[in-house]
N, C-alpha and C positions, 0 to 999 in steps of 0.2 A: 451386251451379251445376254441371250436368255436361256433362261434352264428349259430342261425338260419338261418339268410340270408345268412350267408355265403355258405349254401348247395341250394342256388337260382342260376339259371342259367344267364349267366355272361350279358345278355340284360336286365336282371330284376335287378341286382344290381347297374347295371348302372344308372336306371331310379330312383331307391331308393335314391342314393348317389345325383342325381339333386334334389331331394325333399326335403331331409336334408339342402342341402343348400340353396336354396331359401330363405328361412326365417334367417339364418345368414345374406345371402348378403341385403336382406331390411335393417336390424339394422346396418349392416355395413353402406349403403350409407347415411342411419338419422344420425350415428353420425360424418360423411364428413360433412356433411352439417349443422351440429352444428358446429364445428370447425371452420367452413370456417365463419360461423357467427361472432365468437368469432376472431377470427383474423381480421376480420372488424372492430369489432367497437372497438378495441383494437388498432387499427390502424388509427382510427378516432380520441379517447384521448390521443395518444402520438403524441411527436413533430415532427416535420421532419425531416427525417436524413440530415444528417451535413456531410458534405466533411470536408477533416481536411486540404485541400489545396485550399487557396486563393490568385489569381493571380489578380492585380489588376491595369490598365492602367488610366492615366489622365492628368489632370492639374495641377500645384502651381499658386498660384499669390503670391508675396513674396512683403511685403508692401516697403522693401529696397532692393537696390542692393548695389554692393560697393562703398567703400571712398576711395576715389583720393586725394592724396597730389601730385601737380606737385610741383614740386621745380629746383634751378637753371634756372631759364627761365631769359631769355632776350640776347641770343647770337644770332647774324648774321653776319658772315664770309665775309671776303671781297668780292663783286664779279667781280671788277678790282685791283688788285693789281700787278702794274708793275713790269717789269725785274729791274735786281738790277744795279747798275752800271759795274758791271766787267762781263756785257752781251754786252757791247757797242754799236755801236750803231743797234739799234731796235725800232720799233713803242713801242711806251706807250701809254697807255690809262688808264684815273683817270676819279672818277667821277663826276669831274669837268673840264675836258678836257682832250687833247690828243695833243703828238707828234708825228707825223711821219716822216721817214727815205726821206731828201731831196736828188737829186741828178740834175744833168744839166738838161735843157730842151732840147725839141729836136731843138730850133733858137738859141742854143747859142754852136752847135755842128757842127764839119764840116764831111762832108764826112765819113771822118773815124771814128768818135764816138769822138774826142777830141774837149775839151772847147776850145772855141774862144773868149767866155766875161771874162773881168777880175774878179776874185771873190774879193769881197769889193765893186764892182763897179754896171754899169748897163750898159745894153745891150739894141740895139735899131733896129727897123727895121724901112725903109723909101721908097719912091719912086719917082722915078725923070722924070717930065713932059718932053713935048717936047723940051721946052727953058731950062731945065738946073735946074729947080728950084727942089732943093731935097726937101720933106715933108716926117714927122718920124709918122709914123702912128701906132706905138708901142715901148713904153718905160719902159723895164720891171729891176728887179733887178736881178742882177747876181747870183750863183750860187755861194755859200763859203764855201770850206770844213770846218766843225766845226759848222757849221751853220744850220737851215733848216726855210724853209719858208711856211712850211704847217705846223699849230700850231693852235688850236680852247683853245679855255678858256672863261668862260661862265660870271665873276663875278666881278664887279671892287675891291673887296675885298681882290682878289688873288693880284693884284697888289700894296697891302698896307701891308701886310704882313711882307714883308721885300723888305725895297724901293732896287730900280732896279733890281727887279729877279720879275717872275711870280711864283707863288707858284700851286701844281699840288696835288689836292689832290686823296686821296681814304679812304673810310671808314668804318668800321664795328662797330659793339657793342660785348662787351662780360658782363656777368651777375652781378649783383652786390646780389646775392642771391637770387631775386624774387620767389617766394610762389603762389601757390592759392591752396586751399581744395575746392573738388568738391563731393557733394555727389548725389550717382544714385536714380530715385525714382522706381516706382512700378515694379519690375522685373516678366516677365510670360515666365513659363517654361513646360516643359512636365516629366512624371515619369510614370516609372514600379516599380513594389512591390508584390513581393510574401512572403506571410506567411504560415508557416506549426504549425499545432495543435500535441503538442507532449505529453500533460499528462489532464486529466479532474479531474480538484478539487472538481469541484461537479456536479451537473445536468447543472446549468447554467454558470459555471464559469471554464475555461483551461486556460492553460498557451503555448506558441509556439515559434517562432522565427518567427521572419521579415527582408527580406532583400530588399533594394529596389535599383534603380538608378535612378538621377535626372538630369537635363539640365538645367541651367537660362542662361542667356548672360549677357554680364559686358558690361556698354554704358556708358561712361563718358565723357562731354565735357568742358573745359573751354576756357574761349574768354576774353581778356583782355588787359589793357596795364599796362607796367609794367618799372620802371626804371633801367636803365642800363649804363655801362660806353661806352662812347663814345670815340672811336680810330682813330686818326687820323693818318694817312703816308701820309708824304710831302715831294714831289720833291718840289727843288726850282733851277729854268733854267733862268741864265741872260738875260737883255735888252743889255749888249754891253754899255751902255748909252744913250739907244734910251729910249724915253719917251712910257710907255706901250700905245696901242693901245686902243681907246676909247670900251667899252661895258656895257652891263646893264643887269639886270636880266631877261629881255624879248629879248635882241638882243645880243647874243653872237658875239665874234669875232672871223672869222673864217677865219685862212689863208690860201691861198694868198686871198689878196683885188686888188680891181680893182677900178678906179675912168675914166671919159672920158679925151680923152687926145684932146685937140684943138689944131690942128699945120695946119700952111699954111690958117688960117680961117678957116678950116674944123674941126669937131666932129668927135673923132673915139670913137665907144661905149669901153667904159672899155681896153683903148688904153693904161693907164699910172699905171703902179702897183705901190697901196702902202703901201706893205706889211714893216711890223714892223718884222726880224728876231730874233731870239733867238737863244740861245744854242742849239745843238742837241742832248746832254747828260743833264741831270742834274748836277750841279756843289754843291750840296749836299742836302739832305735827313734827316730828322724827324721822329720820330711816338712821340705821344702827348696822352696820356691818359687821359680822366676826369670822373671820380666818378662820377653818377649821369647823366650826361652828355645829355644821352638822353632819349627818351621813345620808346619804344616797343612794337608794335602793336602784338600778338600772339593769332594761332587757336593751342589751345592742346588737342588731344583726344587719349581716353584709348580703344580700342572695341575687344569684344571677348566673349570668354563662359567660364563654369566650369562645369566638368561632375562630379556628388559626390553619392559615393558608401557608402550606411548605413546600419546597421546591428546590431539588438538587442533583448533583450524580447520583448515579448509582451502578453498584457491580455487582456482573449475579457470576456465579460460579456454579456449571452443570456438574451434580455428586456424582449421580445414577441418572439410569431415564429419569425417573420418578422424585428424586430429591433436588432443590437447590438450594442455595446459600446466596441472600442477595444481603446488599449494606448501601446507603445510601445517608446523607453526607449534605447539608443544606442551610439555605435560610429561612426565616419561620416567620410569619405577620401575625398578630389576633386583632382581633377586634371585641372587647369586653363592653359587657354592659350590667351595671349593678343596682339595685336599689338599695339605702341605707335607711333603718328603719330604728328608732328609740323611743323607749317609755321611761321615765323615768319619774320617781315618788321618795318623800322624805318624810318625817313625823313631825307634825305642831310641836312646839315646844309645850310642856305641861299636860294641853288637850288630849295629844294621845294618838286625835285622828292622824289622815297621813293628807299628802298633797300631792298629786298624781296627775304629771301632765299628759294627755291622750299623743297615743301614739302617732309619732309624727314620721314622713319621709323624703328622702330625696335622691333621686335620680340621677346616672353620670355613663357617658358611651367613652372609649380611650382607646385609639388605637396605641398598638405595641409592637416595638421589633423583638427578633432573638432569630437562633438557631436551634436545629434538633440534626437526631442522628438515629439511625434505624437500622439492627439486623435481625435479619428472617429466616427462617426456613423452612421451605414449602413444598408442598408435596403435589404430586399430580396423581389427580386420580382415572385422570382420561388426556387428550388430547387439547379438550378446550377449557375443563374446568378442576381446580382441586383445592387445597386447603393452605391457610397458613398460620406461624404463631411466632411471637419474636420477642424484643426487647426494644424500648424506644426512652429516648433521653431529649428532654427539652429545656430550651432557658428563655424565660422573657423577659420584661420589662417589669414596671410598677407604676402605680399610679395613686392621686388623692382626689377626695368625692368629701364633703362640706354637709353638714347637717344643722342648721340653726345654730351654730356657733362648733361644732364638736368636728370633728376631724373622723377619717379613714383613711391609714396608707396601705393600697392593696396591694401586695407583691406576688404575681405570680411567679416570679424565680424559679430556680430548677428542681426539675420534678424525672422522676422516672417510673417505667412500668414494663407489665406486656399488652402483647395487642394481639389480636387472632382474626382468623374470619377465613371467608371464600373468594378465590381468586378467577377467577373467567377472563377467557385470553382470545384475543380474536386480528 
């Protein structure tokens, strides 16, 4: 069948076919622009779209950190403790005096290096005037093998001890179980935490996962004294039967001595020695334990971090556009790593000084299980990014880390806090 127009010449049907449409395209563009209305204000009463990934950076403050049990504390190690006797002979040094290795002088040796004084006896130097008259302007003690004449001892109590010997000591402390529990306070740390939206229960209410990691640091200090056994090791070095050499707690005796010597009417300054010798070895040795004995000055510290990796449900519940409520519900891993670090010092018996072992340390990594648990509430401040602040509760584990005999049990157990920061959702 053909129409009419169709036998119209092909410039005329062209012009017809633009007439025809005209007035389609008008109701075409009115109802674009209903549409586009209706898509507005459609878009006005729903909510905002929702990223279903929240990535989210901040702070903890955790109202605890961990609990510190030092234990074993009050050991300091000798820090003179002489050669024994089958080192023979050798300088000793205690910490109440010292022996050292005597040999001749150089006035009591000839030419060739051999002794000229009698040892038991004493050796003199002298000079003789024009007339003949000799004067001794040094009279010193000889040289004895078995003997030595440089010998310091600080105490008159060394020489009561055990009459005719000087007594030599040196001393350390080792523990008699000392304790102290230290617990850390407010711990601030920093954390990432990403959640993913993986099902919508309803308009307002999905369910997701959360996974986050967290940083605190462990500070632990204790300062204290504490009792301990006191050790004694004693050299004991004969007098020969000489009466020991006068000293006092402020004026040690230290050999050799020198007094002036007057000959021919004349002063010679420190002309006449008079030293008190001793044995050169010990002629026998003690150690003396006492429970209690002494007290223990001590610095003990724990410091370090814990990284802890958590991972659980979580529920957010839409308040408003702009507010949520999430909770999230999980397992918790750390991994701690601590240095244990102690000084520890006690006082000489009598002396006075103290004995102060340089600060020593030791190192220790642990992983740990537990759980935490998290709610928030956050705010949007735009579509992709806004804020958040909450409460967070954790529990871990515990662990021990060894120090030269002394102990540390760290417990990070449970702790709670808040947490804040910025959320970015994508």
């Amino acid at each position: 069948m053909k129409f009419p127009f169709m036998r119209l010449p092909l410039p005329r049907r062209t012009m017809l076919v633009l007439l025809l449409a005209v007035p389609a395209a008008m109701f075409a563009q009115e109802d674009s622009a209903r549409e586009e209305e209706r898509l507005a204000a459609l878009a006005r009463s729903a909510d905002w779209y929702r990223p279903k990934t929240d990535l989210s950076v901040g702070f903890r403050m955790l109202t605890s950190g961990a609990n510190v049990h030092f234990g074993q504390l009050g050991t300091v190690p000798y820090n003179k403790l002489p050669a024994g006797a089958s080192d023979g002979l050798v300088a000793r040094a205690y910490n109440n005096g010292s022996v050292a290795v005597d040999t001749p002088r150089g006035g009591e040796l000839d030419a060739h290096g051999n002794q000229t004084s009698t040892p038991g006896g004493r050796y003199q130097s002298s000079i003789t005037d024009a007339s003949g008259t000799v004067t001794v302007t040094n009279d010193q003690l000889s040289y004895t093998p078995g003997l030595t004449r440089s010998w310091i001892y600080f105490t008159p109590d060394q020489a009561l001890v055990r009459p005719g010997y000087i007594a030599m000591n040196s001393y350390s402390a080792s523990t008699d179980g000392a304790a102290l529990d230290r617990k850390q306070g407010a711990s601030l740390g920093v954390e990432l935490q990403m959640a993913h939206t993986f099902y919508q229960l309803s308009k307002r209410l999905s369910v997701g996962l959360t996974g986050g990691l967290a940083i605190n640091g462990i500070n632990n200090k204790g300062t204290g004294d504490v009792a301990a056994t006191l050790k004694s090791y004693t050299d004991y070095y004969s007098l020969h039967g000489l009466a020991a050499p006068t000293t006092s707690v402020t004026a040690n005796y230290n050999g050799p001595t020198y007094t002036d010597l007057i000959s021919g009417g004349l002063t010679f300054t420190n002309g006449l020695e008079t030293t008190v010798p001793i044995s050169a070895q010990p002629d026998a040795n003690e150690v003396i334990s006492t429970p209690g004995g002494t007290t223990v000055h001590g610095v003990w510290e724990l410091k370090g971090a814990y990284m802890m990796l958590r991972v659980g449900p979580s529920l957010r519940a839409q308040l408003t556009n702009r507010l949520t409520l999430t909770a999230s519900l999980g397992l918790a891993g750390a991994y701690a790593g601590t240095t244990y670090s102690a000084s520890e010092s006690f006082l000489i018996p009598v002396v006075g000084t103290a004995i102060t072992e340089p600060t020593v340390t030791s190192s220790a990594n642990k992983l740990l299980g537990g759980y935490y648990a998290d709610v928030n509430l956050e705010f949007a401040a735009n579509e992709r990014t806004g804020l958040y602040g909450g409460m967070s509760v954790q529990k871990l584990g515990a662990y021990d880390q060894t120090l030269e005999g002394r102990t540390a049990h760290i417990d990070l157990g449970t702790s709670s806090g808040i947490r804040g920061g910025i959320n970015i959702r994508f």
